[in-house]
N, C-alpha and C positions, 0 to 999 in steps of 0.2 A: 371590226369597223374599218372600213374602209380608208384610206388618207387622201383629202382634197389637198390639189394642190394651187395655189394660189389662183386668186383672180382677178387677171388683167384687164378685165372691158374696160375698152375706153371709148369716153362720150366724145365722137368728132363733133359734136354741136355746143359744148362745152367749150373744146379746144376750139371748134372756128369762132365762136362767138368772144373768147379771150385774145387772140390772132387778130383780130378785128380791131381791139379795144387796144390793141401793145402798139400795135400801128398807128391808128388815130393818135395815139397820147404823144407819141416819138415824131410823127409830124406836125403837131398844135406843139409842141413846146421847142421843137427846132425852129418854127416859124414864132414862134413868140421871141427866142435868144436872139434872131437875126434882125426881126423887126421893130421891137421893143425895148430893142437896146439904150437907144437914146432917150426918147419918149414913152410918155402912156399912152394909150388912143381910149378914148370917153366913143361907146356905143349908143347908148341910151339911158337917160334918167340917172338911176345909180348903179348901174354897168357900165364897167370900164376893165380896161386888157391894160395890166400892168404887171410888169417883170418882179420878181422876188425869185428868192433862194431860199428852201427849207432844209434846216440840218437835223431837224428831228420826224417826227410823225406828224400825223394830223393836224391841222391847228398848231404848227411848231411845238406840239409838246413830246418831252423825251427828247433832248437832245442828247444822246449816247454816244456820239462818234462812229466808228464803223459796227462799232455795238448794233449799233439802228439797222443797219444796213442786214446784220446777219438775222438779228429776229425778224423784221419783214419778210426775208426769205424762207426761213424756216416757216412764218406762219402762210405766206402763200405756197410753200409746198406743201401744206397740210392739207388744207384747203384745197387744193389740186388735189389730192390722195382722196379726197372723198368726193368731191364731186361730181370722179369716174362711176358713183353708183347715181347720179342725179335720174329722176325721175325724168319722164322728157314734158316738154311744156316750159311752164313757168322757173320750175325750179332750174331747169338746164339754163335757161335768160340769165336766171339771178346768179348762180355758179357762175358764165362765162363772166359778168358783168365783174363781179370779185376779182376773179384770178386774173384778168385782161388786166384792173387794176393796179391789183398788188405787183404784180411783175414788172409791167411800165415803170411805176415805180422805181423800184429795184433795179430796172438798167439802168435808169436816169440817174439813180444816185449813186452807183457802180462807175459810169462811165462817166462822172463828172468829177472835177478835182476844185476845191475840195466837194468830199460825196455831198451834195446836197440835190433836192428833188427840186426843179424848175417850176416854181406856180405865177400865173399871170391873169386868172381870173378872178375879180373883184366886181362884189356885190354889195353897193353900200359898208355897213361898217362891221360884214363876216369878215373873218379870215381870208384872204386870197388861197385860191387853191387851183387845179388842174382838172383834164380831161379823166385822166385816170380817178383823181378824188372824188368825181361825179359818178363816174362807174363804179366804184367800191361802196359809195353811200346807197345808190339808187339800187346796186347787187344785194345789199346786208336788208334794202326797203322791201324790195320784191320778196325775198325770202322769208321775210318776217309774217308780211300779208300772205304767202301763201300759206304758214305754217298757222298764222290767227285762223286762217278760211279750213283749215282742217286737210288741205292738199298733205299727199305724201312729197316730201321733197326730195327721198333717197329710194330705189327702187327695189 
C-alpha cells in the first residue's frame, strides 16, 4: 500500500474571506477605543455603539485569564485545520466568517493589556459584543443551515 503523504490545500477563499473579517474587526474596534472613549453614540432605537472590555468569551462567560486567550486560539486553529477541506460555496462563507472571527479576536485580546476583547455594539438589553462576534455567530448560522439543507460542507 502505498504512503500518502499529507495534505495541504488550502482554501484562498476561506483565508480571504477570514483576511477580510480580521481586518474589519481591528479597524471597528480601533475606531470604537479612539471614538468611544468618552461617550456612547445612540444610532437608532435600541442600537447604540458603546465601549466595553471583555475578559472572558462570549457573553463575558469564562473568565480564564490568559487561560481564555490560549483555548480561543487553539479552537480557531482547529477550525482553520479543517476548513482547508471546505466545500466551495456556502460552506467556504460560513468557515471564513468563523476563523475571520475567532482570530480577531485573539489579536485583540493578545494585543491588549490587560487581555481583554474590545466590544462596542449594543442591542437593547443583549450583551454588547463586536464585528468579529457577528462573524463567528453568523459563520457557526450559515453552517448550520447549510448542514440542516443536506449541503456537504467538507469536500
Amino acid at each position: 500500500m502505498p504512503r500518502r503523504g499529507l495534505d495541504l490545500r488550502v482554501n484562498n477563499a476561506v483565508l480571504a474571506t477570514a483576511l477580510v473579517v480580521t481586518c474589519g474587526d481591528a479597524l471597528s474596534k480601533a475606531w470604537a477605543r479612539r471614538e468611544l472613549a468618552s461617550h456612547p453614540l445612540h444610532v437608532a432605537g435600541q442600537i447604540w455603539l458603546r465601549l466595553t472590555f471583555n475578559g472572558g468569551v462570549s457573553f463575558s462567560f469564562a473568565r480564564w485569564g490568559s487561560l481564555t486567550s490560549l483555548v480561543t486560539l487553539l479552537i480557531a486553529l482547529g477550525v482553520l485545520v479543517i476548513s482547508m477541506r471546505a466545500a466551495p460555496g456556502v460552506a467556504t462563507a460560513g468557515f471564513g466568517l468563523l476563523i475571520g472571527g475567532g482570530i480577531a479576536n485573539v489579536i485583540d485580546r493578545l494585543a491588549a493589556s490587560p487581555h481583554q476583547v474590545t466590544d462596542f455594539i449594543a442591542v437593547g438589553s443583549f450583551p454588547v459584543f463586536n464585528v468579529a462576534d457577528a462573524s463567528i455567530t453568523a459563520g457557526f448560522i450559515v453552517l448550520v443551515v447549510a448542514v440542516l439543507r443536506g449541503e456537504r460542507i467538507l469536500a
